[in-house]
C-alpha positions in Angstrom: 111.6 87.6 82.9 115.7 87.4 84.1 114.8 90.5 86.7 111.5 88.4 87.7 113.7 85.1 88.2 116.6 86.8 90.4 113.7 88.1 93.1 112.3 85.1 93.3 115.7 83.0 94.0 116.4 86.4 96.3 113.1 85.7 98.3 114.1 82.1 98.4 117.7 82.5 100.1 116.1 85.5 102.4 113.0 82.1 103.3 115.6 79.8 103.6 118.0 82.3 105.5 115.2 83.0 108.1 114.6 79.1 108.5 117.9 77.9 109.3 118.3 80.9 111.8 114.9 80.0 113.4 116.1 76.6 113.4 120.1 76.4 113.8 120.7 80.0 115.2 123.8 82.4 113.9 126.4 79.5 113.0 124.0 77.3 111.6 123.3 79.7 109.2 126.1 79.7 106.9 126.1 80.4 102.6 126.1 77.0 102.2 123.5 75.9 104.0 121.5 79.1 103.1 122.2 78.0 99.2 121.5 74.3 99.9 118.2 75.0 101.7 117.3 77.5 98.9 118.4 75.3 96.0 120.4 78.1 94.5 124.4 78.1 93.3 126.5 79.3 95.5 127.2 81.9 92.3 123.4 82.5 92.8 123.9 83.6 96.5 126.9 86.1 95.4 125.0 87.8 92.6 122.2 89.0 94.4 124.1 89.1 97.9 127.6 90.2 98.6 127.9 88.3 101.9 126.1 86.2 104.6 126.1 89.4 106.7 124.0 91.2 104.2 121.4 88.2 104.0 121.3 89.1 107.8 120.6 92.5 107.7 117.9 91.7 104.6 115.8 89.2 107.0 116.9 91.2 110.4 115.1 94.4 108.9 112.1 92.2 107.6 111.8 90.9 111.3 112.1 94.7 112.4 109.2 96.1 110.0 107.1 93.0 111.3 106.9 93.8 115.1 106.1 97.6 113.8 102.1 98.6 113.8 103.0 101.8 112.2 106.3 101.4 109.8 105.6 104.8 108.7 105.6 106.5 112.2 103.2 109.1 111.8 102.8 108.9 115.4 99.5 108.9 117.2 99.8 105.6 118.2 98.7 104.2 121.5 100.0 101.8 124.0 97.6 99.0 123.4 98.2 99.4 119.3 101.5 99.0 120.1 101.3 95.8 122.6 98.8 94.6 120.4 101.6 94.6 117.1 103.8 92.6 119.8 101.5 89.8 119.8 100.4 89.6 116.7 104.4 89.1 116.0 105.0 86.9 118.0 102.0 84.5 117.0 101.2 85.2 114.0 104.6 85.0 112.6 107.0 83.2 115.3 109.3 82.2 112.6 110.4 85.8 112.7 109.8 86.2 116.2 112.8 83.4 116.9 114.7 84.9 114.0 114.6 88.5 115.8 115.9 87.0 119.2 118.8 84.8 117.9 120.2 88.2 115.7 119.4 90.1 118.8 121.0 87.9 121.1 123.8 86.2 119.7 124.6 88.6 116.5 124.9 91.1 118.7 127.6 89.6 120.9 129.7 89.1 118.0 129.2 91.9 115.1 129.1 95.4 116.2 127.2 96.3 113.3 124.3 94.2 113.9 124.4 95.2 117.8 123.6 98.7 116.9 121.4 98.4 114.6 119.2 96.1 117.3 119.9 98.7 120.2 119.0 101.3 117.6 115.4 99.6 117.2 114.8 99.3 120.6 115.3 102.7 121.7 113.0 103.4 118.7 110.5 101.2 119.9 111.2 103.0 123.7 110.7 106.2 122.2 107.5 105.5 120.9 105.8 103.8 123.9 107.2 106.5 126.0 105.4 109.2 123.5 102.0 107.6 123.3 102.3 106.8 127.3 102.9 110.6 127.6 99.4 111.1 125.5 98.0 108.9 127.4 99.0 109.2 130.8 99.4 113.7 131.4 99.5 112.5 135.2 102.7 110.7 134.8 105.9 112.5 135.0 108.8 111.7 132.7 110.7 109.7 134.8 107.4 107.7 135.7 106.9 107.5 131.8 110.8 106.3 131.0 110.5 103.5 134.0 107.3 102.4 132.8 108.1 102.6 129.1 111.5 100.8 130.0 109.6 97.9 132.2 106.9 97.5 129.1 109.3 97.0 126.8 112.1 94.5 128.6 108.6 92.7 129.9 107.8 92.3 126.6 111.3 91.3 125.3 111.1 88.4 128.2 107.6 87.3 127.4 108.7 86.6 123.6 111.7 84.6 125.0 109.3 82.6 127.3 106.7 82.0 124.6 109.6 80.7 122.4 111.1 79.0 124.6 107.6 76.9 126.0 104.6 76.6 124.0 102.5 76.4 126.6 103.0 79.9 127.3 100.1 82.4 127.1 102.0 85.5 125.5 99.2 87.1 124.5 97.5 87.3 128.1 101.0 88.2 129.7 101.2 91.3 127.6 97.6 92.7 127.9 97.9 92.1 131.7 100.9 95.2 131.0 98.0 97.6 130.0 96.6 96.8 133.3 99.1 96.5 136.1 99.0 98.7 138.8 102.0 99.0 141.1 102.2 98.2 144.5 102.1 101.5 146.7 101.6 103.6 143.5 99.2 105.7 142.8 100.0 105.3 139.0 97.5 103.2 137.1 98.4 102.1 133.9 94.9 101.1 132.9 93.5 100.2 129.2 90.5 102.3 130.2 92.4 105.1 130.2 94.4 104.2 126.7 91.2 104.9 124.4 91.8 107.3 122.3 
């Protein structure tokens, strides 16, 4: 019953941790107001966390595993699956999308730890669009697939700014229209049709 009781106050200061950064960004998010919004002692907070760092790290890794269609990475993924996991992020859970950009952004300016574990993820995430664009795409050759791995990814990145930023923002159609965008004076085509497995 006592080991039921701390996760569920550890769920509520990770809820109430991912709501004031959504809301009030990096300083905003302080113990107290962590504890406050969670309705917990502040000798609550310190048994089942050592720091407010380490509350980070708990909800920054949540917001990682959310973005990720395949947390396993047992590989055979394919561009549209993983476009597809970006926008389902985004709107289906834009709580954590918000929560991802303001660590990304603004906790990586200021703790070193947090910056690399956020560049760490995103050359994880280039990695694997670059190995299911060289499944897809055998024409391509590997500096075609890093640009357009590279370009997919920071699109994306600035699409999930934009969509938080303005509501009125269709994330979902600006993302797909990546599976289909065909440079100018390029005889690369990065089609959808040619993405099915």
């Amino acid at each position: 019953m006592r080991n039921r009781a701390g996760i569920e106050t550890r769920e509520r200061i990770l809820d109430a941790a991912r709501t004031l950064l959504s809301e009030r960004g990096l300083e905003g998010t302080t113990v107290k107001a962590i504890c406050d919004t969670a309705g917990v002692r502040a000798g609550s907070f310190y048994n089942l966390f050592e720091s407010k760092e380490e509350v980070l790290l708990a909800v920054m890794r949540q917001a990682i595993q959310a973005v990720d269609p395949n947390p396993d990475n047992t590989g055979g993924e394919h561009v549209a699956d993983l476009v597809e996991a970006y926008i389902r992020f985004v709107q289906d859970q834009p709580v954590m999308a918000r929560v991802y950009l303001v660590i990304a952004i603004t906790g990586s300016l200021t703790d070193e730890s947090i910056a690399q574990r956020i560049s760490k993820h995103q050359h994880d995430r280039l990695t694997r669009v670059r190995a299911a664009l060289r499944t897809a795409r055998t024409d391509l050759t590997d500096e075609e697939v890093d640009a357009r791995a590279e370009a997919m990814v920071a699109a994306l990145n600035g699409y999930t700014m934009q969509a938080l930023l303005d509501h009125t923002f269709d994330f979902a159609a600006h993302a797909r229209r990546l599976l289909s965008m065909e440079p100018a004076g390029s005889a690369v085509h990065f089609g959808s049709d040619d993405l099915d497995p």
